[in-house]
N, C-alpha and C positions, 0 to 999 in steps of 0.2 A: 129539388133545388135546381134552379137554372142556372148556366153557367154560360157567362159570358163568352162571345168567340174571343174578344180583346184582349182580355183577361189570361185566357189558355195563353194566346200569342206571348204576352207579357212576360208568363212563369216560361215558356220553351226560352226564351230569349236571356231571360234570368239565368237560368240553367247554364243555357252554352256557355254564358260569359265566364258564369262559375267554374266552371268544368276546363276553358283554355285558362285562366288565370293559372287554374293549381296546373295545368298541363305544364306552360312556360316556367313555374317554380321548379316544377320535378326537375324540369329541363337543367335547368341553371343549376340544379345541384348536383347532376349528375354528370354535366359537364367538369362543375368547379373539382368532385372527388375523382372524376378519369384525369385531369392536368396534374393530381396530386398523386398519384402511383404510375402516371405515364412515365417513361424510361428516357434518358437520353441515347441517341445514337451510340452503337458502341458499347452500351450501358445493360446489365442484366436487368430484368423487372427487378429481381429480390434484392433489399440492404445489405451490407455485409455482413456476417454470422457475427461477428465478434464487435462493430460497432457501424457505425449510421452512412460511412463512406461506400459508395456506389464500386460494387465488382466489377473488373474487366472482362470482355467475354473470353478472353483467354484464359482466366480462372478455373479450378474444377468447380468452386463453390457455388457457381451459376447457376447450376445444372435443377432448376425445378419444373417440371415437367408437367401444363394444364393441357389441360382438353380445351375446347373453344368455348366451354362457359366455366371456366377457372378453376376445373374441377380439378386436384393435387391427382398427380398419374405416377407410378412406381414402374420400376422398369419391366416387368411382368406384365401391367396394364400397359406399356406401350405397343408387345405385342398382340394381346389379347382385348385389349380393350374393356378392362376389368376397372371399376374406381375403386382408387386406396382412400382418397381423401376430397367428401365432397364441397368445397367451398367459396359460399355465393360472395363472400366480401372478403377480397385479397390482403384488404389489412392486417386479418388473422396473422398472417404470415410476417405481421413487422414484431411480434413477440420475437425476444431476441432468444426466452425458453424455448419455445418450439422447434425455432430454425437450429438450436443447439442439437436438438433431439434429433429432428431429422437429419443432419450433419451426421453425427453419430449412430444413428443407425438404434437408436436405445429403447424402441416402441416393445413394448411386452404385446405376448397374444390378444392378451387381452384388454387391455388399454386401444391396441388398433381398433379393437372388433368392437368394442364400444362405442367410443368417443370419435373414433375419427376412419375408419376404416372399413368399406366391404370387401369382402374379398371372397371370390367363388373359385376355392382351389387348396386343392391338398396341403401344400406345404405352406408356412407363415412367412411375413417377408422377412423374417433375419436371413432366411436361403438366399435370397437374391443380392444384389448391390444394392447399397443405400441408394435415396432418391438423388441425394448428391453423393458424388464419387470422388475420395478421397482419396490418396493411391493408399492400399493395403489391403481395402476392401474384396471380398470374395464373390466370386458369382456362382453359375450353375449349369450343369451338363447333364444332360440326361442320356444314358445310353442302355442299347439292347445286344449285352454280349451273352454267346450261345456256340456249344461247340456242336458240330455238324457232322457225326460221325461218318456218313454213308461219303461224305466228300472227304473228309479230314480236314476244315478249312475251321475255324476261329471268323465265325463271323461278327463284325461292329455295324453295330448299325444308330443314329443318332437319330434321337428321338425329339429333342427341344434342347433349348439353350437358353441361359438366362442370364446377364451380367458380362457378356461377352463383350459388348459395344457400347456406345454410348449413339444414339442416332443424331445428335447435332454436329458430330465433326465424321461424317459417313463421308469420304471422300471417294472410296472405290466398291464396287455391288460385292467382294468375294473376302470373305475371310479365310485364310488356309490353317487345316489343321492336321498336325502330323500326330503319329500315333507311333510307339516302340514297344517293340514284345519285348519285354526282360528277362531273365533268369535272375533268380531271386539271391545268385550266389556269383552273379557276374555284375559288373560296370558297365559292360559292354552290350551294346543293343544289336540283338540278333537278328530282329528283320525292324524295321521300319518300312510305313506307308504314308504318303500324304494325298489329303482329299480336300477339296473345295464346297466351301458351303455360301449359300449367295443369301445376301442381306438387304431383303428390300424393306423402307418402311421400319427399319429395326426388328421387321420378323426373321429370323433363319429358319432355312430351309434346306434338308439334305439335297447334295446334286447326286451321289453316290455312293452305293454302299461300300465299305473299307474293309477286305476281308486278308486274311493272314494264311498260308500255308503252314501248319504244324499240326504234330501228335496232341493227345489228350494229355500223356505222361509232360510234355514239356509245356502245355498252358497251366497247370492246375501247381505245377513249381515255379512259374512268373508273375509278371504284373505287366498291367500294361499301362505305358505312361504317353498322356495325351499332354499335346502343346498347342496352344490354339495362338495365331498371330494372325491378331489383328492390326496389318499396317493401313491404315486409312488414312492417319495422319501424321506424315512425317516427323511432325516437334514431339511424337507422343510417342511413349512405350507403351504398346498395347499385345503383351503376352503373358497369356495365362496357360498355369499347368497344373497337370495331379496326377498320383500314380495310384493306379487302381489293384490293389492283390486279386488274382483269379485263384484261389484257392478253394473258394468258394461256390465254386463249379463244383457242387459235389460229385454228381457223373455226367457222362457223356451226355451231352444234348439235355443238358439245365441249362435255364439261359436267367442272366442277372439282368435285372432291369430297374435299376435306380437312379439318384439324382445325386453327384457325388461334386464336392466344393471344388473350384478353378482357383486358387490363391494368385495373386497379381505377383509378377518377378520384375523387382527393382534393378534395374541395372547401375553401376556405381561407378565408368566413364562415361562424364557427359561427351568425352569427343570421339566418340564411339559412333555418335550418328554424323559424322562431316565426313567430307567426301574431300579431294583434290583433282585440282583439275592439271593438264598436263599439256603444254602447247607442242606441237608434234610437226614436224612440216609436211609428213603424207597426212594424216586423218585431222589433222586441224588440233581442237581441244580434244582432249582427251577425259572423262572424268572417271575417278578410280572408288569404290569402295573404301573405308575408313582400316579393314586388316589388308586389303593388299597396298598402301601405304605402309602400313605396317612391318609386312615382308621388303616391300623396295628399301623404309629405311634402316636395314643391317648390312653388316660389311658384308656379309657372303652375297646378297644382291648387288651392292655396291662395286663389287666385285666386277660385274660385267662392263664398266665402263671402261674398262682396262683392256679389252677382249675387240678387237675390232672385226666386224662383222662379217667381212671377204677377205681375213686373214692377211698373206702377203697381196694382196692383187693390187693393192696401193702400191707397192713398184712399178706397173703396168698401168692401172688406172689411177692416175692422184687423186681424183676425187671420192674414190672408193675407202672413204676411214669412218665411216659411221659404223657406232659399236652395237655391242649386244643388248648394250642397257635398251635402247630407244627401239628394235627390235622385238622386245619381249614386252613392253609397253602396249607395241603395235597389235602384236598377237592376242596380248589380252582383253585389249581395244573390241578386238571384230569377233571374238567368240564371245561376247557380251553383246555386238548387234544384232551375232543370229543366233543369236537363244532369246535377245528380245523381241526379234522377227518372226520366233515361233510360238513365242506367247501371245505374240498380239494376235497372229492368224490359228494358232490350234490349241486355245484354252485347254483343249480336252487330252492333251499331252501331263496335262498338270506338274508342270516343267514350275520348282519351286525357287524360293530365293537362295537355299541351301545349294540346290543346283547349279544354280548361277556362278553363285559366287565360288566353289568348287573347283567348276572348268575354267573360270576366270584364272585362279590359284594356278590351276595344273597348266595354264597358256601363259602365266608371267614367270612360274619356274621352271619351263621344259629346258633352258640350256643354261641350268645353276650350275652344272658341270662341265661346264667348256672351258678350254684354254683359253688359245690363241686358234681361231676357227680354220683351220686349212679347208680348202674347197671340194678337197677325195671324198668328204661325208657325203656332197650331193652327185659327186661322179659314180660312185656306184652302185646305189640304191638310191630308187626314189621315195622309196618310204624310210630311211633310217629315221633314228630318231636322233636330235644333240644332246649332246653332254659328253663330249668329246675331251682329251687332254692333248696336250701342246699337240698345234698344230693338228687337230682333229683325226683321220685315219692314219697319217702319218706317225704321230707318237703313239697308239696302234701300233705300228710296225717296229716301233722303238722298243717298247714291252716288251713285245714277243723275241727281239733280238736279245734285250738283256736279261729277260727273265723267263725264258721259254714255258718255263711250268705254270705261270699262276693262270692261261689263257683270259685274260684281262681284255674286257668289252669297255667300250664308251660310254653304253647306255646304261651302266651303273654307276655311273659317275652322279649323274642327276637327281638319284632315288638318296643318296647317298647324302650327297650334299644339304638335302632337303630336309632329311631328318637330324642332320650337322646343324644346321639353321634354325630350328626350334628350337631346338635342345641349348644351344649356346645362347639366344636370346630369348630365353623364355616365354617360347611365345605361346604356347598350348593355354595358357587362363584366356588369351585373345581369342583363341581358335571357339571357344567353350562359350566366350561372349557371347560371339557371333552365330551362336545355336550349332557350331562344327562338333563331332563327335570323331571319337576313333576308329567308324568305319567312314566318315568323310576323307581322313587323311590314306585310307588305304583307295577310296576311290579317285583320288588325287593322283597317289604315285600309279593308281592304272594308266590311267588319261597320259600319264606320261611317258611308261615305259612299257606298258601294255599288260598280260597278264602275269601275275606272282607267278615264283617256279613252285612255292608250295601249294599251288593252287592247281590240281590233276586230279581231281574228284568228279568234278562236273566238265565231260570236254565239249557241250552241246553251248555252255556257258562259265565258262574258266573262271568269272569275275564274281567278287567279294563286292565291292561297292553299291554295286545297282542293280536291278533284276533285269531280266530281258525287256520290260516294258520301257526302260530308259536306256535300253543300247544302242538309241542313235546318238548320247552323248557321247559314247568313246570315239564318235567319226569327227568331231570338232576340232579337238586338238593334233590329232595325229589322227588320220587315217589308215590304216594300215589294206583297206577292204581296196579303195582307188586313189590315195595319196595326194588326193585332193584334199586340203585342208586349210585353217585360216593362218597355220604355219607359213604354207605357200603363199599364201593371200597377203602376206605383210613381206615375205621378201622379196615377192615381183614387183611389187611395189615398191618397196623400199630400193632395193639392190640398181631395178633399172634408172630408179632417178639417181642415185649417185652413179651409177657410171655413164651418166650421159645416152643413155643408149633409151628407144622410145618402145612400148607396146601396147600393144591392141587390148588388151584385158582389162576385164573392168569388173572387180571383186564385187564391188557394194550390187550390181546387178544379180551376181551369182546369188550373192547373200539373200536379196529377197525373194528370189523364185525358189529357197530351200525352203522343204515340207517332209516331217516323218510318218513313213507309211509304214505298217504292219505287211511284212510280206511272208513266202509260204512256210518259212525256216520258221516261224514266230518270233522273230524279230523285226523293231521298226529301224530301219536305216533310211538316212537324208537322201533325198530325191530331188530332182532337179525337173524341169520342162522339158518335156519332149523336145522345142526348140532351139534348147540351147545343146543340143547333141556336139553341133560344131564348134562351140564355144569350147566344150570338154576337150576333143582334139588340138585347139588353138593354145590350151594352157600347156601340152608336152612340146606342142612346137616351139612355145617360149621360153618352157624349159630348155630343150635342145639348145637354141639359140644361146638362150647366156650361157650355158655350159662351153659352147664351141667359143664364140665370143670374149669371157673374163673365163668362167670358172675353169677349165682346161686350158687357157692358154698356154702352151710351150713354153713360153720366158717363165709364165708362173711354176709350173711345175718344176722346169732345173732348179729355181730358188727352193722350192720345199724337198729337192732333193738334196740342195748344197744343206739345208739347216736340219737336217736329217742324219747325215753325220755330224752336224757341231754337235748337237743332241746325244748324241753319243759317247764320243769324245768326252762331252764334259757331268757323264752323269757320274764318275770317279772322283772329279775334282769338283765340282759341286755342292753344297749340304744346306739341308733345311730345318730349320727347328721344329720339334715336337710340341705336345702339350708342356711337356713335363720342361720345357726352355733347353732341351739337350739337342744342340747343331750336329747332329749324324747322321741326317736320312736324304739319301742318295736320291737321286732324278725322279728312277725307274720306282724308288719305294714309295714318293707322296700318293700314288691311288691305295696304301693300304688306310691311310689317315685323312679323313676328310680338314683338319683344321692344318695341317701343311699342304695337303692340295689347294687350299684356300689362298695360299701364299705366292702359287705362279701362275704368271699372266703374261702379256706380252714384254714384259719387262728384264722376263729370262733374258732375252737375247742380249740388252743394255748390262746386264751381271757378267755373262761371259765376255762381252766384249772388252768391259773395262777388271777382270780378270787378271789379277799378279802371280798367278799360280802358274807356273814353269811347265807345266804340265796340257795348259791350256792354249799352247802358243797354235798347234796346229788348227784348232776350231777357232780361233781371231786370227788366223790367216784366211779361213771360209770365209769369214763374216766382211775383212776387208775386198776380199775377192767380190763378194756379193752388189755392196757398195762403190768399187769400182765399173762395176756390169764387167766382170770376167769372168762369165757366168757359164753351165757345163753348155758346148753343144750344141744344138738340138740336131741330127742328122737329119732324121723323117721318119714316115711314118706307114703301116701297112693295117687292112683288117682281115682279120681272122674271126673261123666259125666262136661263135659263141660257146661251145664244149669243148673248147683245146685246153688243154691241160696249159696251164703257164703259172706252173707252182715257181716259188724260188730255188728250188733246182734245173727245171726245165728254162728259165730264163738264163742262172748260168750257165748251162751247156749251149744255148742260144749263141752266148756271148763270146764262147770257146769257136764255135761256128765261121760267125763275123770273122773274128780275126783268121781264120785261116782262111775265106774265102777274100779276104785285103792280100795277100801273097806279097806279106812286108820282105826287104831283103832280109837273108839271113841273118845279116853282120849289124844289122838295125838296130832288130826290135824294138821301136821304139813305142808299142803298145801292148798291153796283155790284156787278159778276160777283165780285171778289174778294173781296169779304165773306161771301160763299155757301161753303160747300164741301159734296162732296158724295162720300161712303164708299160705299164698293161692299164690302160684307161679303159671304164665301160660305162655305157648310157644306155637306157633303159627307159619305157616311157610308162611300162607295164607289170604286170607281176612275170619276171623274168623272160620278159620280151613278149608277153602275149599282149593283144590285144584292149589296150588299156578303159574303156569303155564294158567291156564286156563282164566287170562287175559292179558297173553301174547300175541306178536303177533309176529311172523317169516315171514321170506322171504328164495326162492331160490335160487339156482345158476342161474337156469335156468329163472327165473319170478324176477329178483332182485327189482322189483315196484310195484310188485301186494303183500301185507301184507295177510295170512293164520292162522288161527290157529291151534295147533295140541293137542290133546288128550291124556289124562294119557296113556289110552290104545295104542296108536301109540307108546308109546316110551318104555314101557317095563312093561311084567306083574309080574317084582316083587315088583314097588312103595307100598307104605303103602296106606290103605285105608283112613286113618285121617291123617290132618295134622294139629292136636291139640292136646293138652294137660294141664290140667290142676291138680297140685298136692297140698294135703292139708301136710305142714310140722307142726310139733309138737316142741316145747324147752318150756323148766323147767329154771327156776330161779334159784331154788337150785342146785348143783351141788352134792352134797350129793349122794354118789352113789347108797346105797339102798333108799332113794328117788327115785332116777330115774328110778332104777328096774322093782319098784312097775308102777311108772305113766307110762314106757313102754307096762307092760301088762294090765295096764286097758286102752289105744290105742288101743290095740289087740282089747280087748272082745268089744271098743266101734265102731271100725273097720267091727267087725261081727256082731253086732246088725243092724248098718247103711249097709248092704250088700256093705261095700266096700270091695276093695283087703286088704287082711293083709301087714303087712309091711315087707320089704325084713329080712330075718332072722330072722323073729319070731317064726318061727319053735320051734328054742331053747332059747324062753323066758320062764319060768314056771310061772302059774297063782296062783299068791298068793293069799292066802283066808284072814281074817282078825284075825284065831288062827293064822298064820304063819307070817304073814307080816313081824316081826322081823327076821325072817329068810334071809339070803343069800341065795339063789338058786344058783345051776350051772350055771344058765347062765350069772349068774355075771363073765368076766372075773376074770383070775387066774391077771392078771395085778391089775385091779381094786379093788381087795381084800388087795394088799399089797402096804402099804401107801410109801413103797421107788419106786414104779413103778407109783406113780399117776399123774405124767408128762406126761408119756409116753401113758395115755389115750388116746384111738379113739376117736374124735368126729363125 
């Protein structure tokens, strides 16, 4: 048969047209049913479970998970890439049956493995989270625990994870999971470890293995309970937990290796995640945590606003009234910068949010125990710590006067307080919110008073809280290693802007060039740049400065000596109330009770003053004296070796001294040893005047890991050789000015018997004999001589 070429042409022609006709149909339909399941903005693909209105993406019930030809993914197959559910037409998915089921989580084995589900993998999906994540739902952990006898270590090791995350609200790559060895007959968690596991893709991945120091006899009687947080999204609780029995370790070096359920923990305050923020005028805003809100709002906090920060130096400086409250804000401000300066630069610190918020704690309550702050805490060490009572070392001396036996420190004032403060406003459910346990609170009161005295077990490492891998937290809040700390950092700060006075320091730079380095002790402590060596010297020199400046000033100290006996005086006629509402507890007795030490503040002074007790006339004769400026004295001043004995016996024989080197007339006496007193100030820049650098430790540019020390000599030969100081001050009672003349030059001559240095400007003091004592000399000011200028006295 012949066949036409026309003809052929005719059918090709026929064909195409046929063939784009049904193209452009398919077209249009497949267009018209994609505008019909297309989502609005904002809008999940899927209907609502329960009826036809469109979910917010803010919803869990969103959560359906396709592949890119709309193939249903379970969260197993998100990391592995396994389909649970393969379907070509998304319709399926508008049954409001199915999306129940899926919701629920209700698919039997085998109903999956049928109808709707492959799955290439041991366990079925009830193990995992539902496809949508309702809160309550469980997920899955898989771990490799094995005890290692030849080490004695309890090794973890994580093997997969499943139901941890959700990959559409992944906001950060690391999930952190802590781990607690238990005793199965304790509360108390005997080690805890925390490890970081990175989440790309919604695959996890171990960064590390988590291993545990202990016996076989003490795993095999524990559990161990894992907590996994996942913070990725702040509006969301995302921590899951489970405790695992190790009993099951039948002998040494069996190792478990299963797949054991994560249960989701609901938290039940929603204002548990808000924060407050704090306008500050050194660091600006301030933003706090939702428990140390917490802590600030109880009266034993509250407390500190009553407490002003340089004690009396507000007679001296008027601008110097900033309290302790804005103070311990500050503090906990900057040990919250540089633990976030060290997270962001040395991940591998795995420095957690328990940590955090821990030192944060122990830097907003290191001075819950302070009075009224007298300034002797920073004259004589530069590491003390506060939590000081009236008047700081001062009521110290007051104690010891009234109660010679109980030898009563300051620094247990604050340990003290702190567990007053819980305890009275029940704060421990808070603490337990916030994932805090009760060896948190024990690494708290370290951070602040240093190590427990029942703690002489281990002297390589004293501390209950943290293991040696976290021992550069105890340098944050209280340094005790170089007395650098963010303690210091908030009241150079603080302190020189109220008293007007200007310095060179600049915290926030220190703050970022800190890094913790493993050095040859096995321990990591904060390290600094090689080039800020001179920076470190510049921070004692600023101390020095305010100390010689405000905190030792001579006018300040005669007042903390005048209110030193009112203190005295009136701890007889004084009473505080107990718990029990019974007004009987004297001055000297509120440091046995924290909730009457709760009770005095600077306001003592305003009680004895306005005082109707007959008893109390002579300390409201101090006090108006004070208020007048009829204040003791100051004669002058001399320095002495740093090992002179200058006990309170050796000062009053001093004082015995003086006056027989004054060669009063006989028929006078118009002064005796008690009208004398005599202060022994010391400044220190080091651990007892050594060289304050030299337990420092630096890093390079070039070695940013490896911790160095550097040497006085390496950094400049004009430092001082000592960097101590110790001075003996003189004040008279009397104010009487040929009084004071005279006990000025018998200081002198008792100056030069004692080979000490004479006193600045005794040059032109003239030594009175006892035909002369009556006399005026020239070196009586021409001011001092004329009773219209006796205001205008130097002191």
């Amino acid at each position: 048969m012949t066949i036409n070429f026309c003809e052929v042409c005719l059918a090709v022609i026929i064909c195409s047209i046929i063939t784009i006709v049904f193209y452009i149909a398919s077209w249009f339909t497949h267009e018209e049913h994609d505008n019909s399941t297309s989502k609005e903005p904002g809008v999940s693909n899927m209907q609502g479970l329960d009826n036809d209105e469109p979910v917010a993406r803010s919803e869990p019930n969103e959560i359906i998970n396709l592949d890119a030809e709309n193939r249903l993914l379970s969260p197993a197959s998100q990391s592995t890439g396994k389909i649970v559910k393969e379907n070509s037409d998304i319709d399926l998915l508008q049954d409001k049956n199915l999306r129940a089921h899926i919701a629920q989580n209700e698919f039997d084995d085998q109903h999956i493995a049928d109808d709707y589900v492959t799955i290439d993998h041991a366990h079925s999906l009830a193990e995992y989270d539902a496809v949508v994540h309702p809160d309550g739902k469980t997920g899955c952990l898989h771990l490799s625990i094995r005890y290692d006898d030849e080490r004695s270590k309890l090794i973890v090791q994580l093997l997969d994870a499943q139901g941890l995350i959700r990959p559409e609200q992944v906001y950060s790559p690391e999930t952190c999971l802590t781990f607690f060895l238990t005793k199965s007959n304790a509360d108390d968690s005997e080690t805890e470890k925390h490890t970081r596991v990175v989440v790309e893709n919604a695959a996890i991945s171990w960064k590390e293995p988590c291993t545990f120091c202990s016996t076989f006899e003490h795993v095999i009687q524990g559990s161990l309970y894992v907590k996994a947080s996942n913070h990725t999204d702040p509006a969301a609780i995302r921590d899951r937990e489970v405790t695992i029995p190790l009993n099951n370790l039948g002998s040494q070096g069996e190792e478990i290796n299963e797949w054991f359920d994560l249960h989701f923990v609901q938290s039940t305050h929603n204002s548990t995640n808000e924060t407050k923020i704090f306008n500050d005028p050194i660091h600006g805003c301030i933003e706090l945590h939702w428990l140390l809100v917490k802590i600030i709002d109880t009266p034993q906090f509250q407390r500190l606003r009553r407490l002003k920060q340089l004690g009396i130096s507000y007679y001296v400086y008027p601008g110097a009234c900033h309290q302790r409250f804005e103070h311990s804000l500050g503090t906990c401000h900057l040990a919250g910068e540089l633990l976030s300066r060290l997270c962001e630069r040395q991940p591998e610190l795995n420095i957690t949010s328990r940590d955090v918020l821990c030192v944060q704690i122990a830097a907003l309550c290191h001075d819950l125990g302070q009075f009224s702050v007298g300034i002797m805490e920073l004259a004589i060490d530069c590491f003390i710590l506060s939590g000081h009572g009236p008047f700081s070392h001062m009521f110290e001396e007051v104690i010891a006067e009234l109660r010679p036996e109980l030898k009563w420190k300051h620094e247990q004032a604050s340990i003290l307080m702190f567990d007053h403060m819980i305890k009275e406003n029940k704060l421990m459910p808070f603490f337990e919110q916030a994932d805090l346990n009760q060896i948190d609170l024990i690494f708290i009161k370290e951070l602040i008073f240093g190590a427990l005295d029942e703690q002489t077990n281990n002297q390589n490492w004293p501390y209950r809280g943290r293991d040696m891998s976290k021992s550069f937290l105890y340098e944050i809040v209280s340094n005790k290693l170089t007395g650098i700390d963010v303690d210091k950092f908030d009241y150079f700060a603080r302190d020189s802007y109220y008293l007007g006075t200007k310095i060179s320091f600049e915290h926030l730079r220190f703050i970022k060039f800190y890094r913790a380095i493993k050095v040859d002790d096995g321990k990591f402590h904060l390290c600094l740049r090689d080039k800020e060596v001179k920076a470190c010297y510049e921070i004692y020199r600023i101390r020095d400065d305010l100390h010689r400046r405000a905190y030792q000033h001579p006018v300040v100290k005669a007042i903390e000596l005048m209110l030193k006996e009112v203190l005295i005086i009136a701890n007889d006629h004084l009473f505080f109330t107990n718990a029990s509402e019974k007004c009987d507890i004297r001055l000297a007795h509120t440091v046995d009770d924290m909730y009457t030490f709760n009770q005095i503040d600077d306001h003592i002074i305003t009680l004895i003053k306005h005082s109707h007790h007959p008893n109390m006339v002579k300390a409201k004769n101090i006090l108006e004296k004070i208020e007048k400026r009829e204040l003791y004295r100051y004669i002058g001043n001399t320095h002495v070796q740093f090992s002179t004995n200058l006990n309170k016996e050796a000062c009053k024989r001093a004082c015995e001294d003086i006056i027989r080197y004054c060669r009063f007339d006989e028929s006078e006496h118009p002064l005796i040893a008690r009208d004398l007193i005599i202060q022994v100030v010391e400044l220190t820049c080091g651990d007892r005047g050594e060289d304050p650098i030299r337990n420092m430790w630096f890093y390079t540019k070039v070695c940013p890991n490896k911790a160095t020390k550097i040497s006085k000599e390496q950094v400049s030969t004009l430092l001082p050789q000592t960097f101590c100081e110790r001075d003996i001050r003189l004040y008279c009672k009397s104010r009487d000015p040929r009084i004071c003349s005279i006990v000025r030059c018998g200081f002198k001559e008792f100056c030069i018997a004692k080979k000490y240095p004479i006193p600045k400007g005794s040059e032109q003091w003239t030594i009175l004999t006892p035909g002369s004592a009556h006399v005026l000399t020239t070196s009586i000011s021409v001011v001092e001589q004329r009773p219209d200028f006796k205001k205008s006295v130097s002191l």
